[in-house]
DOPAVEX-140710 format. One record per residue (C-alpha): residue number from 1; residue in one letter; z, x, y. Coordinates in pm, whole numbers. Example, Ala and Ser with C-alpha at 12.3 -4.5 7.8 and 13.67 -1.06 7.14 Angstrom:
BEGIN
+------+------+--------+--------+--------+
| resi | resn |      w |      u |      v |
+------+------+--------+--------+--------+
|    1 |    a |    780 |   1230 |   -450 |
|    2 |    s |    714 |   1367 |   -106 |
+------+------+--------+--------+--------+
! end
This chain:
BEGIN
+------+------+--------+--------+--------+
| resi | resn |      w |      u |      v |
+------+------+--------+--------+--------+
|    1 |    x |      0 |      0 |      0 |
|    2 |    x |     97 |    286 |    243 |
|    3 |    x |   -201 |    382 |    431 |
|    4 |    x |   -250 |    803 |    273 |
|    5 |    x |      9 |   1016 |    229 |
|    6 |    x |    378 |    939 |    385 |
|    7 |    x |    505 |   1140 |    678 |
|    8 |    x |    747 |   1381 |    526 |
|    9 |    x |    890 |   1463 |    856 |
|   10 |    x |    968 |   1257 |   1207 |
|   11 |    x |    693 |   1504 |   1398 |
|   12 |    x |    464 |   1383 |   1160 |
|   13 |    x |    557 |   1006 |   1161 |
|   14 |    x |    571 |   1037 |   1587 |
|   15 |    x |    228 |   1226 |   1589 |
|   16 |    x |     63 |    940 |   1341 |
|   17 |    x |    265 |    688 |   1601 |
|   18 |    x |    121 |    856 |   1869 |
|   19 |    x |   -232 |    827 |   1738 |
|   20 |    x |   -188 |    469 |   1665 |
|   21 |    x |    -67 |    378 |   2009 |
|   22 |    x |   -350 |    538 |   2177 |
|   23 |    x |   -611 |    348 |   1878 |
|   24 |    x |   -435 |     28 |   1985 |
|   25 |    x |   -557 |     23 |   2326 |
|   26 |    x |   -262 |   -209 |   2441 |
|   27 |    x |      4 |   -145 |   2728 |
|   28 |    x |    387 |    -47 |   2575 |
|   29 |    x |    642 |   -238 |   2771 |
|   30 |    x |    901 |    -80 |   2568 |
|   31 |    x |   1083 |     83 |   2285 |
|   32 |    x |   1263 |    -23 |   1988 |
|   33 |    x |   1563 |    248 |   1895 |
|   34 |    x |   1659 |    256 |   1548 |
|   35 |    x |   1962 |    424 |   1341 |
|   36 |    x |   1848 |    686 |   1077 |
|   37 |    x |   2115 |    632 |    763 |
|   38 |    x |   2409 |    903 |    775 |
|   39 |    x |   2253 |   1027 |    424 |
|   40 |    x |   1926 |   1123 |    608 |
|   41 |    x |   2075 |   1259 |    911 |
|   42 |    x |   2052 |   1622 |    806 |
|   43 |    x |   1685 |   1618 |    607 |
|   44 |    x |   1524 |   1449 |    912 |
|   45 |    x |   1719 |   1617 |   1188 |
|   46 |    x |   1853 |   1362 |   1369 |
|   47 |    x |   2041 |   1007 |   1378 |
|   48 |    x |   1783 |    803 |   1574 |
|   49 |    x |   1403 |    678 |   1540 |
|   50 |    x |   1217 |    505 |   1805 |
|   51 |    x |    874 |    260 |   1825 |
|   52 |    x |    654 |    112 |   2074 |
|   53 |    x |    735 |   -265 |   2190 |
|   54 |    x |    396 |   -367 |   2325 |
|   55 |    x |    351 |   -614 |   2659 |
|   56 |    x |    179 |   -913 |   2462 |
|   57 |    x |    477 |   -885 |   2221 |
|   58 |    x |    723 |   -936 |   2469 |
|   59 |    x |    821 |  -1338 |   2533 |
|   60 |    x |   1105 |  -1471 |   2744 |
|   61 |    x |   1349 |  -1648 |   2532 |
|   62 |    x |   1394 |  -1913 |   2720 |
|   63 |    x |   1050 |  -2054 |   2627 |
|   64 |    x |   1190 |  -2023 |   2291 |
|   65 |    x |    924 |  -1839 |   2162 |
|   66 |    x |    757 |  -1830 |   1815 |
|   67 |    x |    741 |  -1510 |   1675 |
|   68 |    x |    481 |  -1428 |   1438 |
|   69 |    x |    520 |  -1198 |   1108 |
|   70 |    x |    380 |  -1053 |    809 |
|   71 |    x |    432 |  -1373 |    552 |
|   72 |    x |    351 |  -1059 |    265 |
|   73 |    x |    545 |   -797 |    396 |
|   74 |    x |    830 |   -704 |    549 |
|   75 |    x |   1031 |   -947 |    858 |
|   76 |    x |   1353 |   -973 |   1047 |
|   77 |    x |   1524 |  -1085 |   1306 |
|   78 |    x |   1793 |   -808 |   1475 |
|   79 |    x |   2075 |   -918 |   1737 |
|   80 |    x |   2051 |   -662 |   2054 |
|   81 |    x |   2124 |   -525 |   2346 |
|   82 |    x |   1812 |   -444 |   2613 |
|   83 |    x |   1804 |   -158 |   2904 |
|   84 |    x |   1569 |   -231 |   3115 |
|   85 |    x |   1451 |    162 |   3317 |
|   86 |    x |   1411 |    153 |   3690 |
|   87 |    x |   1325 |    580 |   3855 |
|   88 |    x |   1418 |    790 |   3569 |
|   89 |    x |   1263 |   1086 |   3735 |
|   90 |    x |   1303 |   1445 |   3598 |
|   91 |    x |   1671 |   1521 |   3594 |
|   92 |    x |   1871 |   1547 |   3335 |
|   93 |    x |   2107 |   1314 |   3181 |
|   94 |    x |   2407 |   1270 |   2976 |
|   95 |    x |   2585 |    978 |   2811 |
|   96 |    x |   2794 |    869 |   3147 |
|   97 |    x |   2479 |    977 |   3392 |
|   98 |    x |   2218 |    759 |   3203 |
|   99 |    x |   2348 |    483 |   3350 |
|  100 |    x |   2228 |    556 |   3685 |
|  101 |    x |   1827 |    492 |   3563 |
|  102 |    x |   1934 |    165 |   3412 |
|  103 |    x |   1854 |   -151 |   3671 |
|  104 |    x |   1935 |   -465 |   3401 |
|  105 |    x |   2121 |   -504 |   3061 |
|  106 |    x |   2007 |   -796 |   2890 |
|  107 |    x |   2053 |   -990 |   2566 |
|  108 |    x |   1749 |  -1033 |   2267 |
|  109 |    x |   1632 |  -1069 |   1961 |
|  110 |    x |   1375 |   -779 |   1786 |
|  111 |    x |   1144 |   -930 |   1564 |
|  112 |    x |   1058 |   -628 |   1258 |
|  113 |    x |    794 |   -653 |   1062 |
|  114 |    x |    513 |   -481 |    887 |
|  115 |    x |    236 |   -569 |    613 |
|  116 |    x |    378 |   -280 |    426 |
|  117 |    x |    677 |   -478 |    238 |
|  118 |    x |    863 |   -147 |    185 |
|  119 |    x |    836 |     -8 |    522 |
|  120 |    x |   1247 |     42 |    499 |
|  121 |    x |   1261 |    209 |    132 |
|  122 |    x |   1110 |    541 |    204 |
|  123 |    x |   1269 |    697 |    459 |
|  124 |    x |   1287 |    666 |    841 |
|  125 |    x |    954 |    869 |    904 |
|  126 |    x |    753 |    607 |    732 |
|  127 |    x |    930 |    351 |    905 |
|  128 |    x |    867 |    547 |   1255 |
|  129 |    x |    481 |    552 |   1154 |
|  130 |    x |    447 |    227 |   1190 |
|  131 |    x |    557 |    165 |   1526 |
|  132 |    x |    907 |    167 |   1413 |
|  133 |    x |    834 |   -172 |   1244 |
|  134 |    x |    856 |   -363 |   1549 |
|  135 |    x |    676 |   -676 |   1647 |
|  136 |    x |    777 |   -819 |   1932 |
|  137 |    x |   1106 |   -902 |   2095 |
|  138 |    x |   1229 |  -1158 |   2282 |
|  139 |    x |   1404 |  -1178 |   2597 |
|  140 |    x |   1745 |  -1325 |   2698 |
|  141 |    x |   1967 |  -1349 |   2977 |
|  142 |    x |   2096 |  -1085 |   3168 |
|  143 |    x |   2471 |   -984 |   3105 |
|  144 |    x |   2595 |  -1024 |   3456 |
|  145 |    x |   2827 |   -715 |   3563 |
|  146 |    x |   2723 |   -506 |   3252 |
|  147 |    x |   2841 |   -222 |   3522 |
|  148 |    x |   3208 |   -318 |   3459 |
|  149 |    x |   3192 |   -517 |   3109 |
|  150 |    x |   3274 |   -337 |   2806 |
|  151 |    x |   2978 |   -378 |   2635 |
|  152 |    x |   3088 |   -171 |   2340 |
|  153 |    x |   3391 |   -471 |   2203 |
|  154 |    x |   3167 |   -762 |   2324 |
|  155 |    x |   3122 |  -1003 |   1989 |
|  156 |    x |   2784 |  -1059 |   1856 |
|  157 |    x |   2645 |  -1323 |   1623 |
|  158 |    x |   2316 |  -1346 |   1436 |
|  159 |    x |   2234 |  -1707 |   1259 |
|  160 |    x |   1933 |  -1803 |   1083 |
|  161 |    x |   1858 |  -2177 |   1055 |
|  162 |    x |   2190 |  -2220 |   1188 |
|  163 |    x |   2356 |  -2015 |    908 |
|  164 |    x |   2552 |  -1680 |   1025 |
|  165 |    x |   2445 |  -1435 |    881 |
|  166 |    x |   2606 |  -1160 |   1082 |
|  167 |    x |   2866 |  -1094 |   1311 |
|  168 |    x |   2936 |   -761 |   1501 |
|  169 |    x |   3055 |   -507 |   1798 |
|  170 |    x |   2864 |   -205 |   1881 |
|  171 |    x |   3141 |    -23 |   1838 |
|  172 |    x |   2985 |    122 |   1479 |
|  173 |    x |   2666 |    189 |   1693 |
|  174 |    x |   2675 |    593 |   1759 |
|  175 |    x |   2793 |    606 |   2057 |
|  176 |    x |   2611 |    264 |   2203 |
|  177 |    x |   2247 |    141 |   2412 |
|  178 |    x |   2325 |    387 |   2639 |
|  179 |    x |   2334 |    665 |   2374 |
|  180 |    x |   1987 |    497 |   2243 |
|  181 |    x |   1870 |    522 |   2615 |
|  182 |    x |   1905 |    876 |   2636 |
|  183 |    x |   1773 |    947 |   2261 |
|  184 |    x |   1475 |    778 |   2410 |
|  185 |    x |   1413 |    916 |   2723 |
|  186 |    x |   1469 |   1313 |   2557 |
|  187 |    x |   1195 |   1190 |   2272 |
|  188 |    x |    964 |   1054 |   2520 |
|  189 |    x |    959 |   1387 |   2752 |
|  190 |    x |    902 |   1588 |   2417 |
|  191 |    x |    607 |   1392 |   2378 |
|  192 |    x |    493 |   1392 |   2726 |
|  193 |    x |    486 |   1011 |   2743 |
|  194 |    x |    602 |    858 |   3044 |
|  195 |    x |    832 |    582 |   3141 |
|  196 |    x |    756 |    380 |   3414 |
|  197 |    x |   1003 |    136 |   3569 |
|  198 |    x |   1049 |   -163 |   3422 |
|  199 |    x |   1022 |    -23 |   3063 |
|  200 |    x |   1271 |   -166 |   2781 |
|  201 |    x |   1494 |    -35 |   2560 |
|  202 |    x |   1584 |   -230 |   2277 |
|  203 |    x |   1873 |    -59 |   2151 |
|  204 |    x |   1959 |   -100 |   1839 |
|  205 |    x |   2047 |   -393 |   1591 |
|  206 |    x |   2426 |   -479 |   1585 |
|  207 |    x |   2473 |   -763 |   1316 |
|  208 |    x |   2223 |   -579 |   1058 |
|  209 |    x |   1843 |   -623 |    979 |
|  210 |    x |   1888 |   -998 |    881 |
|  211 |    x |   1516 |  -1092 |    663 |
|  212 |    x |   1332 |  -1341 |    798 |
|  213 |    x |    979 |  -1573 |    659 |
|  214 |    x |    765 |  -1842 |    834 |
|  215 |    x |    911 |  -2149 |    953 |
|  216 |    x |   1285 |  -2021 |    984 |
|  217 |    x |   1466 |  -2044 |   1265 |
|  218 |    x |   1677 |  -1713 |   1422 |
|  219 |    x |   1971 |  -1776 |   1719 |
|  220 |    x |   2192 |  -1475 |   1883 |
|  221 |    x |   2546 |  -1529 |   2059 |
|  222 |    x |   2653 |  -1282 |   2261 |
|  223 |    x |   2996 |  -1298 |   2403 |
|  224 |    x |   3081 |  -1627 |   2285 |
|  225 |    x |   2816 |  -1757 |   2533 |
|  226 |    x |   2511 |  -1604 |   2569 |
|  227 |    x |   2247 |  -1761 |   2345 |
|  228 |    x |   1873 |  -1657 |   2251 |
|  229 |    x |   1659 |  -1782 |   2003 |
|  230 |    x |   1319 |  -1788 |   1867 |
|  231 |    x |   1114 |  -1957 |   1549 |
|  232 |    x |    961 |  -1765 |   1289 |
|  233 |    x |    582 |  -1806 |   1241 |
|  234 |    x |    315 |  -1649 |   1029 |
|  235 |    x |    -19 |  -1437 |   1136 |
+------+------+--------+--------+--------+
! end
């Protein structure tokens, strides 16, 4: 099913990416950041793996949106946080400075999915040459005063066809969006691609990778409150 031989390493899976992207044709709104198992930390040098989030695959949730999938191979629905990048410039940045290139925090739903059913078994350079297995995300409301909210304890719920099927901090997520905010923009420069304001970071998925088909249903809560949502379709 794979198309040729698997990446073996993340250059490899980011240069295929790269090629892929610029085959596409289509304008990247944003990027997915994903957590590379503990047990493959060391054979793939690092804890984090990133995709593109393209513009057409970007809906506001309160439209609530129908996401297509692959019906034949692999879907879900993920619970998370978004940074949205105003002038991130060319200085450097650590954990606690990153903050100061980030003009919105928002709450969404990435939709993952790829015709290759076992885009998740074989390691997280496969899974980064396929855009990460994203396809598409959808928007929710802004968290209003994410500048002084703890982010990191706020509760997090993930139901499908009104089931829960996951419920979560990010305070098991490295060391939180902001962490996957400046894993992205140090990948990014080493690839000379640049990020314009407005760009997204979807920053991980805090409830799990919750499988999705066709005609189901997906809802986050965030904070108790804060609700997006979006149907499942097919392609």
């Amino acid at each position: 099913m794979y198309p040729g031989a698997m990446p073996q390493t993340m250059a490899d899976a980011y240069a295929i990416q790269d090629r892929a992207i610029a085959l596409d044709g289509r304008r990247v709104g944003g990027w997915k950041v994903g957590r590379i198992a503990p047990d493959l930390v060391d054979r793939y040098g690092g804890n984090r793996l990133t995709g593109p989030i393209f513009v057409d695959e970007i809906h506001d949730g309160s439209a609530q949106p129908a996401m297509p999938v692959y019906a034949d191979g692999f879907a879900a629905a993920e619970a998370e946080i978004l940074l949205c990048f105003g002038e991130v410039g060319t200085r450097d940045y650590d954990i606690d400075s990153v903050r100061d290139c980030i003009v919105d925090v928002r709450t969404g739903i990435e939709i993952a999915s790829s015709p290759f059913p076992e885009i998740n078994r074989h390691g997280p350079a496969v899974t980064a040459s396929d855009y990460g297995n994203n396809k598409g995300l959808v928007l929710g409301p802004s968290i209003v005063g994410w500048q002084d909210a703890d982010l990191i304890r706020m509760p997090v719920e993930m139901a499908i066809d009104g089931e829960t099927v996951g419920a979560a901090t990010m305070e098991a997520m490295l060391d939180g969006p902001f962490g996957s905010a400046l894993f992205l923009i140090e990948i990014l420069r080493a690839r000379d691609i640049a990020i314009p304001p407005g760009t997204l970071v979807s920053a991980g998925a805090i409830t799990g990778i919750h499988e999705v088909r066709p005609g189901q249903r997906a809802e986050a809560l965030f904070d108790g409150k804060i609700r997006v949502g979006c149907s499942i379709t097919s392609y």
